[in-house]
Every structure is written in structure tokens, then in C-alpha cells.
Phi, psi and omega in degrees: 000297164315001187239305206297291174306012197035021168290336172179156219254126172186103199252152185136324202284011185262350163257025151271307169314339171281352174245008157280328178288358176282319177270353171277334210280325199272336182268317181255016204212324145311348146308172193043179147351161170268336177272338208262347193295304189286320171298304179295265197321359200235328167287340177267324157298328169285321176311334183263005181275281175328291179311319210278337189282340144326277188326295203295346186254336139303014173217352162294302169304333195238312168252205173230047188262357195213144188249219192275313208285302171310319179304324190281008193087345207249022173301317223270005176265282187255350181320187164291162176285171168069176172293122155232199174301354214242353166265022168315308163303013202271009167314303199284307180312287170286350151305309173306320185295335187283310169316317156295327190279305183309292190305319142346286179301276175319005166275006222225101157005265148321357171258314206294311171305311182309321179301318171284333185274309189259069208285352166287308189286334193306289167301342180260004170288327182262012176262303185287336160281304202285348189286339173281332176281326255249335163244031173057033164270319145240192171242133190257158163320312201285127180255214255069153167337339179138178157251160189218027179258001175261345174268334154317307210268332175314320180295330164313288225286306179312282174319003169230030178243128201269326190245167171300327175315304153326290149330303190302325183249015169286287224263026166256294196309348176290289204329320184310301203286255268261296186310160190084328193299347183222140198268028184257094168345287174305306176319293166312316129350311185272318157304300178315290170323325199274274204317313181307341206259324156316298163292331149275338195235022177351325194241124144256161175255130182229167222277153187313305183279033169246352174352275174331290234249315174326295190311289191345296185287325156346293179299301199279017193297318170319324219224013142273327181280330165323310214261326229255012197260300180274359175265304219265008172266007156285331174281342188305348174242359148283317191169117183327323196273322175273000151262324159309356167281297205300314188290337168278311151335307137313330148286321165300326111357283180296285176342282192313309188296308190295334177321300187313297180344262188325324174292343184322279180316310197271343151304299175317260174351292197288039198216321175282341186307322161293327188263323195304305178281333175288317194263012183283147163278169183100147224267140196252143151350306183253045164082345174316171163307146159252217215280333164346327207199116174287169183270159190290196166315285199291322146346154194269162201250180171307284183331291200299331205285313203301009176298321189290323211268358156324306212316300209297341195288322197281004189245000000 
């Protein structure tokens, strides 16, 4: 964001950040079950979807810097080639497609199983198709930004390599890979360094009194990054620096609300799913009724039943 405002120039990191979301995707989205797997991966799509496509369709609405295709995600497919103004998104847009195409695939039996059985080979498998457009042998269908589903899946690979060996042979396939990939050094230099610092250095220490404010911009980065397209050329010509505060601020602001929102919402869904699961006909767990059949006298009633789960909503 701060290189988009010219407060200081340090180009790479959105393409680092795909492969922390690559290494996130593997701690937290990888777990349970294949159905609990594909709901939790579908639930992480709607969270990064929903908020950005609101900016987005507020910055479609208000300037003419945007088309159809962006609210829908969908520039980096049919939109125009090459960079213009209308690939600001294109982080999210291919993040969502990738994530979305990964839950697909992994809903499929036989991909789920591989993925378990091999959780290493696995991301460097899919690292190793798009690593053929990324060297021109072949051309995959998807245009997009160039590709960046082979740096997704390194950040995957990274977050299930267990041994030195691994590592080891992580940060040989970065050296192979990663320089070159741009024809700007630093931008490549700066992928290289990030991804290494993923890999070997997982945890940084950061100073006790940044915690707070460090966790903060963390969570809202999504939502600094969305929002900051439309805050800071108001400010851009007062002063750089107040617009980059104004682009955090807004984004920390957007965070908090769509955050509320969203959990709102998403209480509401569980709740009706339960009343939903409760009011089903047919003999309840402990032999109760359902609304088919009223309950006796002496029986425990809907109400009582529905108490606990008051309790547990209010705590």
C-alpha cells in the first residue's frame, strides 16, 4: 500500500503475501474431515469475497476506474490484458479463484486422499504445473496476472515441511524458481527473502509494546488493502503520510464493521440450522418427540430445551 502511495517504493510484497496465504491455508484450512474441510474453505471464501467485492462495487459506482468484471472478480479472466487501472484487485481475484478451484479439487475423494497421504508432494505438485507456464513450456488457459498458484502452493509446502530435509529442499527450489521471475531484481530479491524468512523463521519477535497494534494491521490487511484504492488519492496531495494514515484507518474501520457483520450473520445461520434441526419431525436423541407430537405434560418442553443454547449464545 505504501508503494501504491509513493510513500516509499518496496515492490514484492503482494507477492509474498501469496504465499503466507499459502502457508496459512495448510494450518488452518487443511484440517477435519473432507465435508468440514470444504465448508471451512468455502467459509474463507466468502469472507475474502464479500468485503472486497462492497469496495468494489463502491469504487465501480463512483469513478470510471472500474468495470462489470471487477465487482464480479473477474478482470483478471475477461477483463483487459496487460496492467491497467482495473488490476488493482487482481490479489484478491486470484486469490479467491485459487482457493475456490483448491476447494473443488479437494472435494473430489481421490484428490482428498492424496492430499493426505502426501502433504508435502502434494503443493509442490501443483506448484510444478503452473511452474511450466511461469517457463514458458506451456500456456495454461487461466491469463491472469502472470502466474502466482505456484507461489501459493510453495507457502502451502512450506507450512508442512517438518524436516531439515524439506526446508532444505524448499529453499533450493525457491533459488531455481523464484529470482528472475520479474524483470525488476528487487521485486524478485524481495519474493526470495520473504518466502525464506516463511520458511525458516516462521515466528518473528516483535517488540512487546507492538503486539496490539502489529495482530491489528494483520487482521485488517485484507481490508486496508480493498479500502486504500479509494482513501488515499483524496489525500494524496496533501501529504503522503496523511494519506497513508487515512488508508489505515479505514481499513481498520472496514475491518471491525464487516468483521461484526459478518459474524452476525453467520451466528444467525447457526442458529436457525438448530432450530431448524430441532423442529425436524422425527424421535430427538433422548427419545423425545418432534413437533408431530406434542410433548406430554410431564416431559421437558422446547423452551427448557432451548435454554442452554441461549446460555452458551450469551456467553
Amino acid at each position: 500500500m505504501a508503494t501504491h502511495i509513493k510513500f516509499f517504493s518496496w515492490e514484492g510484497t503482494a507477492h509474498v503475501l501469496m504465499a503466507v496465504a499459502g502457508y496459512n491455508f495448510a494450518r488452518f484450512q487443511l484440517t477435519g474431515s473432507r465435508r468440514e474441510r470444504l465448508r471451512r474453505q468455502l467459509r474463507a471464501v466468502v469472507r475474502i469475497a464479500v468485503p472486497s467485492v462492497l469496495v468494489i462495487g463502491v469504487a465501480f459506482a463512483v469513478t470510471d476506474d472500474y468495470g462489470w468484471h471487477n465487482v464480479f472478480l473477474l478482470n483478471s479472466i475477461v477483463g483487459p490484458q496487460g496492467w491497467t487501472d482495473m488490476s488493482r484487485f487482481w490479489f484478491v481475484e486470484v486469490l479467491v479463484h485459487i482457493l475456490i478451484g483448491l476447494a473443488l479439487l479437494l472435494a473430489i475423494p481421490a484428490v482428498d486422499r492424496a492430499a493426505r497421504r502426501w502433504p508435502w508432494a502434494f503443493p509442490l505438485a501443483l506448484a510444478g504445473i503452473d511452474l511450466l507456464q511461469r517457463f514458458d513450456i506451456i500456456e495454461l488457459p487461466y491469463p491472469g496476472q502472470g502466474p502466482v498458484l505456484w507461489l501459493f502452493a510453495f507457502g502451502w509446502a512450506a507450512a508442512v515441511s517438518r524436516e531439515w530435509w524439506q526446508r532444505a529442499a524448499m529453499t533450493t527450489f525457491a533459488l531455481l524458481t523464484i529470482p528472475g521471475s520479474f524483470s525488476n531484481e528487487h521485486r524478485s530479491a524481495t519474493i526470495l527473502v520473504g518466502f525464506l524468512i516463511l520458511l525458516w523463521i516462521p515466528t518473528l519477535p516483535v517488540p512487546r509494546g507492538l503486539h496490539r497494534i502489529t495482530a491489528l494491521l494483520a487482521s485488517a490487511s485484507l481490508y486496508i488493502y480493498v479500502t486504500h484504492w479509494l482513501v488515499y488519492p483524496l489525500f494524496e496531495q496533501t501529504h503522503k503520510g496523511l494519506a497513508l494514515a487515512a488508508s489505515l484507518l479505514v481499513g481498520v474501520a472496514y475491518w471491525a464493521t464487516a468483521t461484526r457483520a459478518m459474524g452476525s450473520v453467520e451466528r444467525w445461520l447457526r442458529d436457525r440450522q438448530r432450530r431448524r434441526h430441532f423442529n425436524a419431525p422425527g424421535p430427538r436423541p433422548d427419545g423425545d418427540s418432534g413437533p408431530d407430537r406434542l410433548p406430554k405434560p410431564d416431559r421437558i418442553s422446547v423452551l427448557d430445551a432451548r435454554m442452554p443454547q441461549r446460555s452458551r449464545a450469551g456467553g
